[in-house]
N, CA, C and O of each residue as an XYZ file, in Angstrom:
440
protein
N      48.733     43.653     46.552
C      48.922     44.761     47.444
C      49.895     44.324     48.530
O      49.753     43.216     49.047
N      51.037     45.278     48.961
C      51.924     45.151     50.086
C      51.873     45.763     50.785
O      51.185     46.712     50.408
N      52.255     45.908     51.902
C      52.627     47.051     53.077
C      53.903     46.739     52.992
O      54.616     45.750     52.819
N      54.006     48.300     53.229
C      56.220     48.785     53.966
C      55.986     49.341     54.750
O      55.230     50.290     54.958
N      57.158     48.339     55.723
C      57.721     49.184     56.847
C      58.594     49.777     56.571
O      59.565     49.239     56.039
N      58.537     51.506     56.921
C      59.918     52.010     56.864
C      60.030     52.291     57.923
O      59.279     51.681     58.684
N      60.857     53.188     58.475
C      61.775     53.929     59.882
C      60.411     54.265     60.952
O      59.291     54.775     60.986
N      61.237     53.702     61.605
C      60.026     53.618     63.104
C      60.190     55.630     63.502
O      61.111     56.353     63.883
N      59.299     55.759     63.279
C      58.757     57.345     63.541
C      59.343     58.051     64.785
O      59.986     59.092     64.923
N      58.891     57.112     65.639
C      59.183     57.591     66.920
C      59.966     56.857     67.832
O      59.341     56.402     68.790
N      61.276     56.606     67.777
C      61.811     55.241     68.504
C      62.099     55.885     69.509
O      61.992     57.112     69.512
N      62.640     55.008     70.866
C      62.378     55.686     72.178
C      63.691     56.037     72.295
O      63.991     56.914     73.106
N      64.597     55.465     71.575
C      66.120     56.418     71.934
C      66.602     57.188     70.907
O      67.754     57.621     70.902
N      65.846     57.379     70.083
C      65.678     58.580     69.073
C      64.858     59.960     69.353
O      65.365     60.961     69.859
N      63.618     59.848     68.970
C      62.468     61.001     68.831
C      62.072     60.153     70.059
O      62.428     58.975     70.007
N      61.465     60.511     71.043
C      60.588     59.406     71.884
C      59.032     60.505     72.239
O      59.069     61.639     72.716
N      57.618     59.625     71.776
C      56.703     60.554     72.138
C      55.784     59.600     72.529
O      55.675     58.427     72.170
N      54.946     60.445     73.540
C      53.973     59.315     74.170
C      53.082     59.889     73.584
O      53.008     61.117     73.538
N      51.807     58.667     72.738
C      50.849     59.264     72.225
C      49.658     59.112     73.166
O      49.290     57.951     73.345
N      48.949     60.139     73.838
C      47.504     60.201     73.996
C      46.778     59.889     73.539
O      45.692     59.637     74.061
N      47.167     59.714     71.855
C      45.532     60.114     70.907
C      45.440     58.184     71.335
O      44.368     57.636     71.078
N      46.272     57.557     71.785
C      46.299     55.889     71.283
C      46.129     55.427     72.561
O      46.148     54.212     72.759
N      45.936     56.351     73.635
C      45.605     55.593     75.088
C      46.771     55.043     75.349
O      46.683     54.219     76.259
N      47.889     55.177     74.891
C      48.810     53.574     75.108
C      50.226     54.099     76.160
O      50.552     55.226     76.530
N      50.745     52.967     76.377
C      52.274     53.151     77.026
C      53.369     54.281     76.048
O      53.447     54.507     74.840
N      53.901     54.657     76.913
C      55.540     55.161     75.745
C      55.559     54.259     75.098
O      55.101     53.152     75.384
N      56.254     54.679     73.817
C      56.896     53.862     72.751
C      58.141     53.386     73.154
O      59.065     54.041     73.636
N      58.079     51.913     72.864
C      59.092     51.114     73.468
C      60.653     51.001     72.609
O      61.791     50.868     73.059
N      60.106     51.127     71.078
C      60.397     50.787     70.356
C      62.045     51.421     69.922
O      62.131     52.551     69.441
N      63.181     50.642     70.131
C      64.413     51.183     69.756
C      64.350     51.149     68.281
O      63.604     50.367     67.691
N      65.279     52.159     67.556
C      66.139     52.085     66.591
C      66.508     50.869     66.328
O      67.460     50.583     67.054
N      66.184     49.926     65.570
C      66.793     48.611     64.802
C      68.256     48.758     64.599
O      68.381     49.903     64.163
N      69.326     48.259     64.675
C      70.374     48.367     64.023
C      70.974     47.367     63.108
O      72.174     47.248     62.860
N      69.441     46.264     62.370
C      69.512     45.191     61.957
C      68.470     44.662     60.888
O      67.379     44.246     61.279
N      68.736     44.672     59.786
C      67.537     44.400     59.494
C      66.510     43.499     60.079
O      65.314     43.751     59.938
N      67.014     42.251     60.860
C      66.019     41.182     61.395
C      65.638     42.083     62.703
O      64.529     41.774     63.141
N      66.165     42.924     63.294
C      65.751     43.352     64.629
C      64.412     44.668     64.011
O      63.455     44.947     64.733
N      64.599     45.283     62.690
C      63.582     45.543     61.937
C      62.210     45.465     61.748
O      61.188     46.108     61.989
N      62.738     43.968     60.990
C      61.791     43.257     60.647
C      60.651     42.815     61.745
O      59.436     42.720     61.575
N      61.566     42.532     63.126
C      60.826     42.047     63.947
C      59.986     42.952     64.752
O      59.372     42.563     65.745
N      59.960     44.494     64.195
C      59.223     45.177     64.742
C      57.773     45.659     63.864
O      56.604     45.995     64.050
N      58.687     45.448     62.891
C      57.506     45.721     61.736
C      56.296     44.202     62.210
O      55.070     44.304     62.260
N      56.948     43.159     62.442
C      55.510     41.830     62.683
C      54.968     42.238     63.878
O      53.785     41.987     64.107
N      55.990     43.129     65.084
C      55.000     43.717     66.132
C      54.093     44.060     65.980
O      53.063     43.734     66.571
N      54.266     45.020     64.914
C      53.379     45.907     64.415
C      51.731     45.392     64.146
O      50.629     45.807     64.507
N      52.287     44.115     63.203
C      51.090     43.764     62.373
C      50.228     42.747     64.039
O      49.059     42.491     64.327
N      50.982     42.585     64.426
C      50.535     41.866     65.708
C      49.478     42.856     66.670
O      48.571     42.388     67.358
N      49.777     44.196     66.568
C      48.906     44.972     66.886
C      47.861     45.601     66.026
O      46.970     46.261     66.561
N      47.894     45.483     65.036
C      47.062     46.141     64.041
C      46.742     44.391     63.236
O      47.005     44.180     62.053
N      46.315     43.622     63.911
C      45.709     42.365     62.655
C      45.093     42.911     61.714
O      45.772     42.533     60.760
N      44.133     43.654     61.214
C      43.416     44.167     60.155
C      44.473     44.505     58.914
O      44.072     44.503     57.750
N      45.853     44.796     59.257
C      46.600     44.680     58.385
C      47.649     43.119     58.058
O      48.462     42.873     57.166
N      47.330     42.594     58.820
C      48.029     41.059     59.158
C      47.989     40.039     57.395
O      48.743     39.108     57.112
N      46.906     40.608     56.523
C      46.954     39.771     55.601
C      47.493     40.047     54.564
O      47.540     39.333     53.563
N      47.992     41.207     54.719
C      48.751     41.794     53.484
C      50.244     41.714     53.487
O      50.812     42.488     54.258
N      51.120     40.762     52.625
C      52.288     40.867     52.175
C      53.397     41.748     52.849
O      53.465     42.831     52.268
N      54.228     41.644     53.815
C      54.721     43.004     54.647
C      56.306     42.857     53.734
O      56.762     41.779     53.351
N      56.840     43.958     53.560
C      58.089     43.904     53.359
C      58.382     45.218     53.933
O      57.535     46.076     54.184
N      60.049     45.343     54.183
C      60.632     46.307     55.113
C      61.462     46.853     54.539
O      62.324     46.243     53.905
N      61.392     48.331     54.635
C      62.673     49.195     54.236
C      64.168     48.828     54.783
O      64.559     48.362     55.853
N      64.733     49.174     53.776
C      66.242     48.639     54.619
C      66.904     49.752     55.541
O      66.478     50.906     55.565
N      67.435     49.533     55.914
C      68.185     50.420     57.430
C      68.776     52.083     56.815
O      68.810     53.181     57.370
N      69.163     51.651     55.513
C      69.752     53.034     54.766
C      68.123     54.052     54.175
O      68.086     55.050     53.455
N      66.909     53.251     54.864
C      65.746     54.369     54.345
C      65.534     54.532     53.181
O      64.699     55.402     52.932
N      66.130     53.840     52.060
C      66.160     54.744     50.931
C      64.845     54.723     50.596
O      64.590     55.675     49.858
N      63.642     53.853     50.887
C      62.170     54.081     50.532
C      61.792     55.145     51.120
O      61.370     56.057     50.409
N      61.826     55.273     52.165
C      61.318     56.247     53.124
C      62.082     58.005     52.517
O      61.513     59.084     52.681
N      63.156     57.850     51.981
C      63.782     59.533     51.475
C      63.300     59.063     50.195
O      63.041     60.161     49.704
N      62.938     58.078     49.141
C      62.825     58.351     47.884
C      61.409     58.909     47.366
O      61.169     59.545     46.339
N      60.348     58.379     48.622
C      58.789     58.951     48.611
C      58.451     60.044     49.604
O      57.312     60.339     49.966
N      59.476     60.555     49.963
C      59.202     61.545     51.319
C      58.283     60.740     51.937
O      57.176     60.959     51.444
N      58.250     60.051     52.646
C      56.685     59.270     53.248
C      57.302     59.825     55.001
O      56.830     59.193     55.947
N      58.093     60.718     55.247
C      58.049     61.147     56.386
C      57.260     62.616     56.461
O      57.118     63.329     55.468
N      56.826     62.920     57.634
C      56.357     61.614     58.784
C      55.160     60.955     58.334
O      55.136     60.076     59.196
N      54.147     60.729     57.619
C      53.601     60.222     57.066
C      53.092     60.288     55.587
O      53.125     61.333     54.938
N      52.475     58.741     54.953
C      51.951     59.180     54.011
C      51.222     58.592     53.754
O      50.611     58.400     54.804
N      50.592     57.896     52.733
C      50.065     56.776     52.118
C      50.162     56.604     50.754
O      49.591     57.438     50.051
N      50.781     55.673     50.212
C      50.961     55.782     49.380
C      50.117     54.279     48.233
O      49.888     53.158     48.687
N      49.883     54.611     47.113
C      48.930     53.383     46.371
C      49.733     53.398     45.250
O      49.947     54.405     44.575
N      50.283     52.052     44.993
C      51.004     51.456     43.927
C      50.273     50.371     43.471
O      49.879     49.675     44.407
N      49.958     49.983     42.407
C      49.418     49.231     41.329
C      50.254     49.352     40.181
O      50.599     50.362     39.567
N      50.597     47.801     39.942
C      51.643     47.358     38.844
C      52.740     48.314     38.455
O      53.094     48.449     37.284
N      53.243     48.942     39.415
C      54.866     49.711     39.707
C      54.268     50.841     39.287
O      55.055     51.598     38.718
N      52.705     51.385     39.392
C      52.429     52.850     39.098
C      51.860     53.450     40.241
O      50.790     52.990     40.638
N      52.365     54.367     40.825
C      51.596     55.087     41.526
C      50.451     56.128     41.317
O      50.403     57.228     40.767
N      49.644     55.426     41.908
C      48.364     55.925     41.758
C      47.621     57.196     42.896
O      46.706     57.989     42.675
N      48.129     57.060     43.658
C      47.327     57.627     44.926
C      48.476     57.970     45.907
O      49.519     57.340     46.083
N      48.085     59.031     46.464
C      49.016     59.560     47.377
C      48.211     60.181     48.667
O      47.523     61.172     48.420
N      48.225     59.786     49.772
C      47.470     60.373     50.810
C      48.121     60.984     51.626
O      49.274     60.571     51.754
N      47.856     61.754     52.190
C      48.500     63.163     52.805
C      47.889     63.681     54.018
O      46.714     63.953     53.772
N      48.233     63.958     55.369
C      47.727     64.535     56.420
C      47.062     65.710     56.139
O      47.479     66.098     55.048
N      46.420     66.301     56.480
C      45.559     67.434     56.437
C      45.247     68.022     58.136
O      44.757     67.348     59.041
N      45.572     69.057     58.189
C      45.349     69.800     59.883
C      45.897     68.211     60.915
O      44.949     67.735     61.539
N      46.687     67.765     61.024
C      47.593     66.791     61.361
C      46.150     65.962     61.701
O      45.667     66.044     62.830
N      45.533     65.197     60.689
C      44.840     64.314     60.579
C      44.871     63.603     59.390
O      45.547     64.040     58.458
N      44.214     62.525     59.275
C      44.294     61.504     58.380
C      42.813     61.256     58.081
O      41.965     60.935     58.913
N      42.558     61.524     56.271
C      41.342     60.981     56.148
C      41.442     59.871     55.222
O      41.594     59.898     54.001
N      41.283     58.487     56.342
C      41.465     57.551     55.331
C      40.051     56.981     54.897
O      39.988     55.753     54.824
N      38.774     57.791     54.563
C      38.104     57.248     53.510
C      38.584     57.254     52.665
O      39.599     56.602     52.909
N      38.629     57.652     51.370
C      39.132     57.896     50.238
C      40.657     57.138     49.954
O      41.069     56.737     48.865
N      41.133     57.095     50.858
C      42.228     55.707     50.496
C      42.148     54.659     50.819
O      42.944     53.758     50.554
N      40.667     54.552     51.777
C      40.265     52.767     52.306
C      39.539     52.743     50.579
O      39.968     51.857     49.840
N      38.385     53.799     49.968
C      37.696     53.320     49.055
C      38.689     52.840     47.463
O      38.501     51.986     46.597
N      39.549     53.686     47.644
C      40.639     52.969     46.410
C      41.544     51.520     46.691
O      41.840     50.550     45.993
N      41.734     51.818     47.704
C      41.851     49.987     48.301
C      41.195     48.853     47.984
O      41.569     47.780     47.512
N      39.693     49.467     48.475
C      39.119     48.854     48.051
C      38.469     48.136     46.421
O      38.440     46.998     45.953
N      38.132     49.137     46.069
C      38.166     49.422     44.365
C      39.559     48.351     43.658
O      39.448     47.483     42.792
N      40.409     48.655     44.153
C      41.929     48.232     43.291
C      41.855     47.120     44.105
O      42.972     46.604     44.069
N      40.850     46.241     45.087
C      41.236     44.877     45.583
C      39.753     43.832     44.953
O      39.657     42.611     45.075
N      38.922     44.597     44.408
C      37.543     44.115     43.847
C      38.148     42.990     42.631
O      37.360     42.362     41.924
């Protein structure tokens, strides 16, 4: 199992939005114009979210093409097992129910 980073959602000199739902500061986060300046946001990332820290990270490249080839904007989830996609998770009333994609996670990591 991997995680991708693709295109930072909300970068602050792009889209810039302060989220409530996360208690947190504005998003700091510029537009990469690099893959290593990227990359290095995507390990931010995992630096804030450790629970994802053990999983394999790789990063979309700057041209998006992961991010336009799965529509995964603005969100998605997506479950790949041995180059098949299996699972596709999807917002619902702009929420996320990730039982059902923690339990296939789980299942496909047993």
């Amino acid at each position: 199992m991997q995680l991708v980073y693709i295109a930072e959602a909300h970068a602050a000199d792009e889209w810039p939005i302060n989220s409530s739902r996360c208690s947190g500061p504005a998003n700091s986060v510029l537009r990469p114009t690099s893959l290593a300046e990227r990359r290095a946001v995507a390990e931010r990332m995992l630096g804030a979210l450790p629970c994802l820290a053990p999983l394999p990270l790789l990063v979309d490249g700057l041209d998006d093409a992961l991010l336009r080839a799965l529509a995964a904007w603005p969100i998605r989830l997506y479950g790949v097992r041995g180059g098949v996609l299996e699972r596709i998770g999807q917002p619902h009333r702009a929420s996320f129910e990730l039982q059902p994609f923690r339990d296939w996670l789980l299942e496909t990591t047993a």
